[in-house]
C-alpha positions as CSV (number, residue, x, y, z in Angstrom):
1,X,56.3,225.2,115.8
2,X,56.8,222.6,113.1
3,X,60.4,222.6,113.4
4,X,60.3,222.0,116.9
5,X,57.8,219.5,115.9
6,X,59.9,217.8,113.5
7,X,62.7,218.0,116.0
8,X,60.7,216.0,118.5
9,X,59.6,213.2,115.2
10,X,63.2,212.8,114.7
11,X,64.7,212.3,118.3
12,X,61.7,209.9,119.0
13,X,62.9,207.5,115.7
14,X,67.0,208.0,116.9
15,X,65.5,206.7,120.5
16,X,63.3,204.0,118.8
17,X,66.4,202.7,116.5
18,X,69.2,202.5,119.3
19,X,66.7,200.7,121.1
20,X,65.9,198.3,118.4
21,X,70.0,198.2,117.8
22,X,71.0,197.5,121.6
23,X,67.8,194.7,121.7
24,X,69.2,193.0,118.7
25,X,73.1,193.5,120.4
26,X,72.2,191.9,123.7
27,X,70.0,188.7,121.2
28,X,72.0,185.5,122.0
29,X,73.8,184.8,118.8
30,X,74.3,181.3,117.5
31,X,77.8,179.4,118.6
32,X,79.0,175.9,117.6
33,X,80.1,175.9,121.3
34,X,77.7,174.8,123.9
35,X,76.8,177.5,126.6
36,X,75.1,177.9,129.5
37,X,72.5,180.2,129.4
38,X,70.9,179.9,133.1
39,X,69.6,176.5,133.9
40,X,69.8,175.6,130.5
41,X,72.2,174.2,127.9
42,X,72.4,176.2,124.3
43,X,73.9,174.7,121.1
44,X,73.7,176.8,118.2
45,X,70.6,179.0,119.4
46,X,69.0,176.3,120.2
47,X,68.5,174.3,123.9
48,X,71.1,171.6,124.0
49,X,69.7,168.1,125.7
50,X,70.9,164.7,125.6
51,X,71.6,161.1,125.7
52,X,74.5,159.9,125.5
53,X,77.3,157.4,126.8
54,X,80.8,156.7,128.7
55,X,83.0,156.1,126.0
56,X,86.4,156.4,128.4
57,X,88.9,154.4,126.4
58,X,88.0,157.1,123.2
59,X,91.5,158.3,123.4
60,X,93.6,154.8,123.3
61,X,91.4,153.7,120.9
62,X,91.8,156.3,118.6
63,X,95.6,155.9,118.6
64,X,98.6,154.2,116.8
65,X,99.7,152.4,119.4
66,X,99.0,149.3,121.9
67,X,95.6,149.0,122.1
68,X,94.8,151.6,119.1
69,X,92.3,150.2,117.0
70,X,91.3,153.3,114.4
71,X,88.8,151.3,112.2
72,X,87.1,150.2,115.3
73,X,87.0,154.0,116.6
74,X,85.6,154.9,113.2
75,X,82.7,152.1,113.1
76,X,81.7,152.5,116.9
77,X,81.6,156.7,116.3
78,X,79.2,155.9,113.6
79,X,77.1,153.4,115.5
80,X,76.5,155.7,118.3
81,X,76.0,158.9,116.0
82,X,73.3,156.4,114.6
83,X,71.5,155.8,118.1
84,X,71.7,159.7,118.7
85,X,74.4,159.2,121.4
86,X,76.2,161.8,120.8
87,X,78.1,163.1,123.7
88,X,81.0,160.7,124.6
89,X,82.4,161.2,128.4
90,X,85.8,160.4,127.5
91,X,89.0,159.7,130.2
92,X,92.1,162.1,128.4
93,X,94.3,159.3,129.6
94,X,95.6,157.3,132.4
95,X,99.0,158.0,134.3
96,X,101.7,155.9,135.9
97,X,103.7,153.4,135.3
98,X,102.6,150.4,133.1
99,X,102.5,146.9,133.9
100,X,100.1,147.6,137.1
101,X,97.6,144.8,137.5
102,X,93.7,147.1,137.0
103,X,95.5,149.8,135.7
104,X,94.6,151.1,132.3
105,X,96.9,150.4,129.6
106,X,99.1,152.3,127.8
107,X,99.5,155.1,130.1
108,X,99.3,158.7,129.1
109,X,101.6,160.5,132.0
110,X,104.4,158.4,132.1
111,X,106.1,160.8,135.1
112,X,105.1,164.0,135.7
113,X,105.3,166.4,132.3
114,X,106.3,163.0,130.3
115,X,103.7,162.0,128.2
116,X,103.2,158.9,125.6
117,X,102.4,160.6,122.1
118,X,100.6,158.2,120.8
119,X,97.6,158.8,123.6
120,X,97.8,162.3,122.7
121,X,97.8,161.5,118.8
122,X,94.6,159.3,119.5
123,X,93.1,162.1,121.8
124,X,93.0,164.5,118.6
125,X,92.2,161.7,116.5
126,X,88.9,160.9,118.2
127,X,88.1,164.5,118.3
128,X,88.7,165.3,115.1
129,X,86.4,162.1,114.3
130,X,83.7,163.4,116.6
131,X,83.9,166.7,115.1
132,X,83.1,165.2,111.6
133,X,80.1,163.7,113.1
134,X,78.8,167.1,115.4
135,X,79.6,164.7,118.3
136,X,80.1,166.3,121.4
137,X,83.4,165.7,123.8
138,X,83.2,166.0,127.9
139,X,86.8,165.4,128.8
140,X,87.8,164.6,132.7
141,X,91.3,165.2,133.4
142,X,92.1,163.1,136.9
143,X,90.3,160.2,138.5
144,X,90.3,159.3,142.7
145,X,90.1,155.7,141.5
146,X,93.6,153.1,140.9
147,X,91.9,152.2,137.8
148,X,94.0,155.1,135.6
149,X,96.5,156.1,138.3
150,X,94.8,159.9,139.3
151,X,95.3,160.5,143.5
152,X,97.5,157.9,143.5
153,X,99.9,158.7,140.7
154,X,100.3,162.1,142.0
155,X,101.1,161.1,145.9
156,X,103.5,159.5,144.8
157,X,105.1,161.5,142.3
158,X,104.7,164.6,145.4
159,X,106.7,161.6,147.7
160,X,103.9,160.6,149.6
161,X,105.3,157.2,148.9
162,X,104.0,154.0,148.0
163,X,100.1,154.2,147.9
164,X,97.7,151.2,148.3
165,X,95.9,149.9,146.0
166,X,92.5,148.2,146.3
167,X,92.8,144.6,145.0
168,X,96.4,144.5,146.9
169,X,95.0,146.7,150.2
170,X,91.4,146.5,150.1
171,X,89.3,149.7,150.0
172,X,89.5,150.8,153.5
173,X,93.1,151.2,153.1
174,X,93.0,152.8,150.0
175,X,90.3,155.6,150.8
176,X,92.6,156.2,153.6
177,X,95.5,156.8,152.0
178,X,93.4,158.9,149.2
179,X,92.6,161.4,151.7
180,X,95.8,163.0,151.8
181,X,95.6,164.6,148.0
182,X,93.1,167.1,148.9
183,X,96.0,168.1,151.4
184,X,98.9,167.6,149.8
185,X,99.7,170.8,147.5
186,X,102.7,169.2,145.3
187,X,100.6,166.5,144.6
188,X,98.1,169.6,142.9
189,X,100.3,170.9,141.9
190,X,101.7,168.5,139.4
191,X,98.2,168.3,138.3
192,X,98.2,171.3,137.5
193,X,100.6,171.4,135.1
194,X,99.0,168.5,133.4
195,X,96.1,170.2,132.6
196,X,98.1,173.5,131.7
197,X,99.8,171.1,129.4
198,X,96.0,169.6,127.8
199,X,94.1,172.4,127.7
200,X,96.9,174.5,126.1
201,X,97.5,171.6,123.3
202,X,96.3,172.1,119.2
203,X,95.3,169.2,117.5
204,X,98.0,168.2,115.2
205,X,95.3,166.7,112.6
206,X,92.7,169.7,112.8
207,X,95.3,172.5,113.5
208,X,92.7,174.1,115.8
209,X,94.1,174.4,119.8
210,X,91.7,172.7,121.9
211,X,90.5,175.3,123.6
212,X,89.0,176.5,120.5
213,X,87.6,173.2,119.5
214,X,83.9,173.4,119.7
215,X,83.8,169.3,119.5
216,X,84.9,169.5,123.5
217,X,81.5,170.5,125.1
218,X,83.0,170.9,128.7
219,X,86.4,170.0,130.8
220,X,85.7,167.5,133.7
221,X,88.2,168.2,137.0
222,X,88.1,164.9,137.7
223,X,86.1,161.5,137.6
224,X,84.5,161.1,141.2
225,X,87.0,163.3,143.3
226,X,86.2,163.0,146.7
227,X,87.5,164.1,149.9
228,X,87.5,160.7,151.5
229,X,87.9,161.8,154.8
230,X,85.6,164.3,157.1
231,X,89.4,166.4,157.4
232,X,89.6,166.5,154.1
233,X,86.3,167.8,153.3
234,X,87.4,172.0,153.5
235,X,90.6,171.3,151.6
236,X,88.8,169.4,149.1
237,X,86.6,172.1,148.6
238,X,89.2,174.5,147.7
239,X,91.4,171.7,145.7
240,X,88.5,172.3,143.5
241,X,87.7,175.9,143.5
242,X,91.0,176.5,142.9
243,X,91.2,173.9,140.1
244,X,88.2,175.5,138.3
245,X,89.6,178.3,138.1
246,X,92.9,177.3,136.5
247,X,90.7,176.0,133.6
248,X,88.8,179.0,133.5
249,X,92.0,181.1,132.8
250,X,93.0,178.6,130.5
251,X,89.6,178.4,128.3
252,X,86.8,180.9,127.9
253,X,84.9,178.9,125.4
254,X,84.3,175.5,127.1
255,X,81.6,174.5,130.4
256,X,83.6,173.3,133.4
257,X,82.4,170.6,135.8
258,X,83.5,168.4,138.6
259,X,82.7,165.0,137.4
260,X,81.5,164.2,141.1
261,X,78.5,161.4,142.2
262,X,77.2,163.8,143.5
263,X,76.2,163.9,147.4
264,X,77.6,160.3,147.4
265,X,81.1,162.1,146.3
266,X,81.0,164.6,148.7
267,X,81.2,162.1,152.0
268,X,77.5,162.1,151.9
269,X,77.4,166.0,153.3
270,X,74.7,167.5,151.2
271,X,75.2,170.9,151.9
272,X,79.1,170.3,151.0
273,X,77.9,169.5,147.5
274,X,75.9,172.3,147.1
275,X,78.7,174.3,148.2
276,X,81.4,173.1,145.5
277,X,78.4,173.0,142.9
278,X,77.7,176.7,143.8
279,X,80.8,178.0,143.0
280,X,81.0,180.5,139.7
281,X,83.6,178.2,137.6
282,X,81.3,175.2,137.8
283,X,79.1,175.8,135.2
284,X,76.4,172.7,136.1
285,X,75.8,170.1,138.5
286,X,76.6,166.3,137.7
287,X,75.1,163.0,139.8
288,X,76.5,159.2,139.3
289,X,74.1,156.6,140.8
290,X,75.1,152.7,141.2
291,X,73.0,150.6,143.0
292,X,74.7,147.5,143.3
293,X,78.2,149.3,144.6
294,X,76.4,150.8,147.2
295,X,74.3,148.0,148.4
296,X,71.2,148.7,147.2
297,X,71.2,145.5,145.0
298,X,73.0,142.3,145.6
299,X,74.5,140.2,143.3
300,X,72.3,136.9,144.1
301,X,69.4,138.8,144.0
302,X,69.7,141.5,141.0
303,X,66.5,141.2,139.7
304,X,64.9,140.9,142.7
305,X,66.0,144.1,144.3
306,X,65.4,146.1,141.1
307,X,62.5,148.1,142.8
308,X,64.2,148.9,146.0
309,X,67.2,149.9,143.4
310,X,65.0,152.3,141.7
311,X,62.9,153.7,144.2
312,X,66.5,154.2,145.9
313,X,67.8,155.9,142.8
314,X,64.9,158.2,142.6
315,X,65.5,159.4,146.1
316,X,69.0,160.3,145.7
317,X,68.2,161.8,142.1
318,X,65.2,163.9,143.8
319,X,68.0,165.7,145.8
320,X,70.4,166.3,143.2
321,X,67.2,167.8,141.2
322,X,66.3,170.1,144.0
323,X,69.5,172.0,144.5
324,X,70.2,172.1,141.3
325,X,67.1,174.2,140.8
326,X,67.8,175.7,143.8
327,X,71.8,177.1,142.3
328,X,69.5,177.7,138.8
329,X,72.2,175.2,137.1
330,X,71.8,172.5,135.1
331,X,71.9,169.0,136.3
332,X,73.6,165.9,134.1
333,X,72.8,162.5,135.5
334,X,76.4,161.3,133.6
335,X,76.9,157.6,135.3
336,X,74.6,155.3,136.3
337,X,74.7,151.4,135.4
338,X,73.1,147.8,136.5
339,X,74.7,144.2,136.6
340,X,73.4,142.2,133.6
341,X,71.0,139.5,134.9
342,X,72.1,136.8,136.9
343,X,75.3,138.4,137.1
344,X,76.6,137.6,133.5
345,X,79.3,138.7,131.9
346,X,78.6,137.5,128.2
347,X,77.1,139.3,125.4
348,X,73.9,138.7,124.3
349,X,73.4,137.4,128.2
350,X,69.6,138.9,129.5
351,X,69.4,142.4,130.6
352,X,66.1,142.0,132.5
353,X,66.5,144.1,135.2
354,X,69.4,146.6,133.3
355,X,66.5,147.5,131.1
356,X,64.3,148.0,133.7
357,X,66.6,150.3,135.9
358,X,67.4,152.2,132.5
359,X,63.7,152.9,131.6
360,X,63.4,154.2,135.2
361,X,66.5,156.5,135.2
362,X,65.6,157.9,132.0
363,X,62.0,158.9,132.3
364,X,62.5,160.6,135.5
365,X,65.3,162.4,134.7
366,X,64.3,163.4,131.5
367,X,61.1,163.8,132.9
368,X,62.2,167.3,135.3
369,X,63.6,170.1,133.3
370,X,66.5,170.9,135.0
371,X,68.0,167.5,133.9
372,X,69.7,168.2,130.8
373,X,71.8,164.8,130.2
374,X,72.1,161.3,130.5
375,X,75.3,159.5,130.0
376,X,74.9,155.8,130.9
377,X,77.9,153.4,132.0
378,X,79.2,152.3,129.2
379,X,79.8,151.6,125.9
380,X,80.9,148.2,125.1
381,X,79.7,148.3,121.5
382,X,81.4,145.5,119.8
383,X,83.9,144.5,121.8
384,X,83.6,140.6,123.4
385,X,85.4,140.3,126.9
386,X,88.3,137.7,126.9
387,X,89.0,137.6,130.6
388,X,85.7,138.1,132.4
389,X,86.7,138.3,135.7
390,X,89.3,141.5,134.8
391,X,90.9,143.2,131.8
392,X,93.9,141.6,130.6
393,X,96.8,143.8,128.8
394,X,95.6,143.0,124.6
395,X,92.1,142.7,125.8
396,X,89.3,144.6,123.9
397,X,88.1,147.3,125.4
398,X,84.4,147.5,127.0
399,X,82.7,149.7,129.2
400,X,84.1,148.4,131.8
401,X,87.5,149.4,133.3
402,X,90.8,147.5,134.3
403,X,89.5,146.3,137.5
404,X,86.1,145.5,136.7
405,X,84.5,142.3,135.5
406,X,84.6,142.9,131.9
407,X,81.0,143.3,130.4
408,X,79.5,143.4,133.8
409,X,78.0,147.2,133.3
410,X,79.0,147.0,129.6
411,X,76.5,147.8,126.9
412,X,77.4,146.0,123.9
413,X,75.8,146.1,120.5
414,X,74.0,143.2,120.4
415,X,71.4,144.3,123.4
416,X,69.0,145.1,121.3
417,X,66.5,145.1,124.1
418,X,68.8,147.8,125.8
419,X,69.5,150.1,123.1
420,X,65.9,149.8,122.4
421,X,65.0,151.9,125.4
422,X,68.3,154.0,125.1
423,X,66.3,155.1,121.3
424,X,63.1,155.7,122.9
425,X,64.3,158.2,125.3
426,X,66.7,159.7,122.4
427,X,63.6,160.4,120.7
C-alpha cells in the first residue's frame, strides 16, 4: 500500500513539474524586436507606446552624397532622443529620374533594380545611428504621391507612358492616371523586386542584414496607397494582400503595415479599410488626418476653423478606433499636421492653432487604449527653409516635402511652445 502510495506522490510532482515547465515555455520571453502580442505592442517584455515623428528625408540625410549632411543627422537623432521621439517614420528613398520639379532629390531607384549607393549607404547610416540611441525605424517602401516618384515611377517603367503630375496636370488628372497601378501587374511587379532587393540588404556598417535589425520596428507597403478609383478598389485590395505577404516571406522578425489614411485612403469605403486592415500580414491599423487638405480648415481662416478641425478629426479618429478594436489590432495615428498661424512659413512664426490641434490629437488618442502611437508631420528640427513657396535642389531639408511650402507643417526646433505639448504627452 505505501508503494502504491509513493507511486501516486511521485506521478503527482512529474505532472506538477511539466506543468510548471510548459507554463514557463509558453511565458513571453523578452526581444529587442517589437511584437505584437494582440492589441498591443511589446518591446522587451514590456508594452511598447509612443510619440514620435516623420523624419522622411532620415536616409539622404544620413548619406555622403548631395544633400548628405551626417553631423546634422547625428545632432537632430540626439535632439529628438532628448524629447523622447523615438520612432522616426522614415521614406527608404525616392525613385526616378532627377531634375523633376517637387520631386525628392537624389533619387534612390534610378531605373528599375539601379540604385544610387550613397541613399543606401545613408539608409544603414541612420540606422546604425538610431540603433545606438534604442531609436526605433518604420520604413515605407513606395508612395502614391509625385513627391518621391512611387505609382508614377513604376507606370512608367511597366510602359504605361508618360504619367501626369500634379503641379503640371492638376490633381484630377493625376488621381486618374494613378488608378491604373492597382491594375497594372508589371508595374507590381517591379516593386516587388525593390523590396526583395531592401529587405534582403545587410548593413554594410553594422554587418547585421536588415531583416535581423531590431532598430527597424515595422516595414510600411507604402505611404498613403490608394485605389483612386471605385474599379480599382478590389485590385487594390489584393495589390496589397499580396504585397504583405512578400514581406512576410522575406522577414519574420519585423510588424508589417500599410501606411494608409486610413478610411480617407481607402476611397472613403469604410468597410474596404476594415477589409485590407483585417488581413493576417498586417499586423496593426494606421490613420493620417489633415484638416486643412481636406477642407476642414482654410487657409484665411486657420485659427478660426480650429474647432470644426478638431471636432472633425475626432470623428474620423472615433472610427479608426472602433474597428481597430473591433480586428483586436493596434491602431497608430502616424500623420497628422496643421498650417502654422496665419499661414507662415518662417520659424519662430506663431503656432496658435498648431498647438491647439496637437494637444487635441494627442489626448484623445492617447487617451483610448488601442492607440498605441503618435507620429506627427514632421520634423523640421533645425533646418530654415530658403524657398518657401517649394523646395529647391541644395535646400535644407524640413518636414515638409518637394512640393510643399517649406515649413508650412514643419516643426522646427525653435517652437518651444509646440515641443512643449509634444513633452507633455511623451511623459
Amino acid at each position: 500500500m505505501s508503494r502504491i502510495a509513493d507511486f501516486f506522490m511521485l506521478a503527482v510532482l512529474c505532472a506538477v513539474s511539466f506543468a510548471g515547465c510548459k507554463q514557463k515555455a509558453e511565458q513571453p520571453q523578452n526581444s529587442p524586436f517589437v511584437e505584437r502580442q494582440g492589441a498591443s505592442f511589446m518591446l522587451d517584455g514590456q508594452e511598447y507606446r509612443y510619440v514620435g515623428t516623420n523624419f522622411w528625408y532620415g536616409a539622404i540625410l544620413g548619406s555622403e552624397g548631395q544633400g548628405g549632411d551626417r553631423q546634422r543627422l547625428c545632432r537632430e537623432l540626439d535632439q529628438l532622443h532628448a524629447l523622447g521621439l523615438d520612432n522616426l517614420r522614415i521614406l527608404v528613398g525616392s525613385d526616378g529620374e532627377r531634375g523633376v520639379t517637387t520631386k525628392v532629390e537624389p533619387t534612390l531607384q534610378v531605373s528599375p533594380g539601379v540604385y544610387n549607393d550613397t541613399i543606401l549607404a545613408g539608409l544603414d547610416y541612420l540606422l546604425q545611428e538610431m540603433g545606438k540611441r534604442q531609436m526605433k525605424a518604420v520604413l515605407y517602401l513606395n508612395n502614391s504621391w509625385e513627391w518621391s516618384g512611387g505609382y508614377g515611377f513604376y507606370l512608367e517603367q511597366a510602359g504605361a507612358g508618360h504619367q501626369p503630375r500634379p503641379n503640371e496636370d492638376g490633381y484630377q488628372a493625376f488621381m486618374t492616371a494613378m488608378a491604373q497601378y492597382a491594375q497594372n501587374e508589371k508595374a507590381q511587379e517591379l516593386f516587388y523586386q525593390y523590396v526583395r532587393d531592401i529587405i534582403c540588404r545587410t548593413n554594410r556598417y553594422t554587418g547585421q542584414a536588415y531583416a535581423d535589425d531590431p532598430t527597424i520596428m515595422s516595414w510600411q507597403i507604402g505611404n498613403e496607397p490608394r485605389a483612386f478609383s471605385e474599379e480599382s478598389k478590389e485590385p487594390f485590395a489584393k495589390w496589397l494582400s499580396k504585397a504583405s505577404a512578400l514581406i512576410r516571406s522575406l522577414d519574420k522578425n519585423h510588424l508589417i503595415s500599410i501606411g494608409s489614411e486610413g478610411i480617407w485612403g481607402c476611397e472613403n469605403d469604410t468597410a474596404l479599410y476594415e477589409r485590407v486592415s483585417a488581413d493576417p500580414n498586417i499586423d496593426y491599423l494606421n490613420a493620417h488626418i489633415w484638416p486643412y487638405n481636406w477642407n476642414w480648415a482654410k487657409k484665411d481662416s486657420l485659427q478660426e476653423n480650429i474647432e470644426r478641425a478638431c471636432t472633425n478629426s475626432g470623428e474620423y479618429l472615433k472610427e479608426h478606433i472602433r474597428i481597430a478594436h473591433k480586428l483586436q489590432k493596434p491602431l497608430v495615428v502616424e500623420e497628422f499636421g496643421y498650417p502654422r498661424d496665419d499661414f507662415r512659413y518662417d520659424a519662430g512664426s506663431p503656432t496658435t492653432a498648431r498647438d491647439k490641434y496637437y494637444d487635441y490629437i494627442f489626448s484623445m488618442a492617447m487617451g483610448d487604449s488601442i492607440v498605441k502611437g503618435c507620429n506627427f508631420w514632421g520634423w523640421g528640427g533645425e533646418a530654415r527653409p530658403v524657398h518657401q513657396e517649394q523646395w529647391q535642389v541644395g535646400d535644407p531639408y524640413c518636414g515638409d516635402p518637394a512640393q510643399e511650402a517649406q515649413g508650412l507643417n514643419s516643426v522646427f526646433d525653435c517652437d518651444s511652445t509646440t515641443l512643449a505639448i509634444i513633452k507633455k504627452y511623451n511623459h
